[in-house]
VEXDOKE-34667 format. One record per residue: x negated, z negated, y negated of N, C-alpha, C, O, CB in turn. Coordinates in pm, whole numbers, plus 32768, in hexadecimal, padded with zeros to 4 digits. Each point is the difference from the previous one (the first is absolute). Glycine has a CB too. Example, Ala and Ser with C-alpha at 12.3 -4.5 7.8 and 13.67 -1.06 7.14 Angstrom:
REM VEXDOKE-34667
7AD97CF48239805980007F897FA680007F887F987FBE800281257FC58073
7F6680C57F227FAE7FFA7F89804D7FB77F937FCD7FEF7F917FBD80E880AE
***
This chain:
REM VEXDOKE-34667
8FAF1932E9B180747FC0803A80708067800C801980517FA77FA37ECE7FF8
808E80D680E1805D80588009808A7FDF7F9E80117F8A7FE07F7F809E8114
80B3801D7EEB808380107FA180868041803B800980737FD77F487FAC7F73
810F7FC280FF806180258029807E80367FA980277FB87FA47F6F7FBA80F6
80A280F77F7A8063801A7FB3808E7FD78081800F802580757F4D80B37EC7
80ED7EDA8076808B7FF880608071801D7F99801D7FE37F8C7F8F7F5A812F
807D81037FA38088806B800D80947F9E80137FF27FA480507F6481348045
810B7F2F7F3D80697FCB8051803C806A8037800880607FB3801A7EE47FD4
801680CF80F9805B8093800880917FF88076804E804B803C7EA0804C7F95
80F57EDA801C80A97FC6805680397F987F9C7FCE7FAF7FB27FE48051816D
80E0802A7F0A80207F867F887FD87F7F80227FAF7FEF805B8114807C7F62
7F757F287FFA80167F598010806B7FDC80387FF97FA2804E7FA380347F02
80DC80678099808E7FC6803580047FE3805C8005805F804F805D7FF87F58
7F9E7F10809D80107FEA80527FCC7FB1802A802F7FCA8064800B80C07F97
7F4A7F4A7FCE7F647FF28055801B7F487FC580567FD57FB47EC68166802D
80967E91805280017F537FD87FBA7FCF7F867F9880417FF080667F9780FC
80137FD77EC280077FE07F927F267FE880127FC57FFD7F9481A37F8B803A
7E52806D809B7FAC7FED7FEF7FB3807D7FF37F9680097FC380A37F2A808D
8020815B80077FD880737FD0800380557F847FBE80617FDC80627F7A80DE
80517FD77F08800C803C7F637F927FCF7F887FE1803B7F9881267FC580A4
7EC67F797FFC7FA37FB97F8C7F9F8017802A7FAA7FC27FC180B87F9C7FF1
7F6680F480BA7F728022804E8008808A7F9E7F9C80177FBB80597F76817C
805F80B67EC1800E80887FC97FF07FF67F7B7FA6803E7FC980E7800F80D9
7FCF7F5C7F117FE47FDC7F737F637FD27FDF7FB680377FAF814A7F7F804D
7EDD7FD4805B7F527FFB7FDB7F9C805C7FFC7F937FEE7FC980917F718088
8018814780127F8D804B7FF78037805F7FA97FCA806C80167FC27F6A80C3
80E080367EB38031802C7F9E801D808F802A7FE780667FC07FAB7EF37FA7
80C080978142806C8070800B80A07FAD7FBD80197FAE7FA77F5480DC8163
80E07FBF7F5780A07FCE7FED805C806F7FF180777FE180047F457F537F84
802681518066804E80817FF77FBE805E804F7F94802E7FDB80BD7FAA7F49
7FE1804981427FAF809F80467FAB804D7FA2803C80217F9A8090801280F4
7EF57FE07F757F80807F7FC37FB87F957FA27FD280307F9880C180E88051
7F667EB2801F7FB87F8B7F957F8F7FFB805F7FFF7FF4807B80CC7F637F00
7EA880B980067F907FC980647F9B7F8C7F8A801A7FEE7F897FD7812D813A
7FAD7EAE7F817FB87FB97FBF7F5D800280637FE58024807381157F497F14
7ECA806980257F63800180347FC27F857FFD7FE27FD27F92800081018020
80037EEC80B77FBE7F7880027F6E800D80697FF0803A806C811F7F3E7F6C
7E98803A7FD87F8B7FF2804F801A7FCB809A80307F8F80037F5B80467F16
805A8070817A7FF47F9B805C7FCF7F8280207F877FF97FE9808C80A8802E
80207EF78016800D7F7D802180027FE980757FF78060804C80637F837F13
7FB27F9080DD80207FCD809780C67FDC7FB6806E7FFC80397E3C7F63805A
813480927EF980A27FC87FDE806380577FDC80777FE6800F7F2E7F667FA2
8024813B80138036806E801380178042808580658046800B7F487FB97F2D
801A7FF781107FF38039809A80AC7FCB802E805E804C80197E527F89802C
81537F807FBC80757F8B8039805B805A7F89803F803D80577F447E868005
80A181617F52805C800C7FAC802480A3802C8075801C801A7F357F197F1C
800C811380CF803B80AA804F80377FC9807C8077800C801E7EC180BA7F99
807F7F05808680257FDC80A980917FCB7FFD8048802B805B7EB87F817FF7
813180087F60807B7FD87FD8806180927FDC806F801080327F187EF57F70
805A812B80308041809C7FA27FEF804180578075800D80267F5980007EF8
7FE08041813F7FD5805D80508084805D8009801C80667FC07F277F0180BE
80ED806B7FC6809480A97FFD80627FF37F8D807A800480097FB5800F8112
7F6D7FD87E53804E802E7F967FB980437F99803C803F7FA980517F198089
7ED9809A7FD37FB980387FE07F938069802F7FF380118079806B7F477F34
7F5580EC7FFD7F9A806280777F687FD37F7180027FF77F8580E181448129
7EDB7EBC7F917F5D7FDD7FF47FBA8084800E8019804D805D7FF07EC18013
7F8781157F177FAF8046800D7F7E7FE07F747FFD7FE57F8880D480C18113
7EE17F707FC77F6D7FA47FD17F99805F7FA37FD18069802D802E7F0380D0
7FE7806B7E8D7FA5803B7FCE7F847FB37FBC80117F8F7FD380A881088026
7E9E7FBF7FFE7F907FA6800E7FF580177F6D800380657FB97F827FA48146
806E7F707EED7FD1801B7F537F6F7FC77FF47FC580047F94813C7FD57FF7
***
């Protein structure tokens, strides 16, 4: 199964209250903060939401 590492690397200020709790669920919230979650179809809807605040890069475990 693939394993994604996401990055945050734009701030939050600004962004709508549904973009800040999309960010908190994938346990960014501060620029350079990253976390690693298994890919999903529900993870997929939750970057797609974030997309120009985060950056995605995929690794095979």
């Amino acid at each position: 199964m693939t394993t994604l590492k996401i990055t945050q690397v734009r701030s939050a200020i600004g962004q709508s209250d549904r973009h800040l709790g999309t960010l908190r669920a994938l346990g960014l919230g501060k620029i350079g903060r990253s976390a690693e979650h298994r890919d999903s179809p529900e993870l997929q809807g939750m970057l797609r939401k974030v997309r120009h605040l985060v950056r995605v890069d995929a690794k095979e475990s």
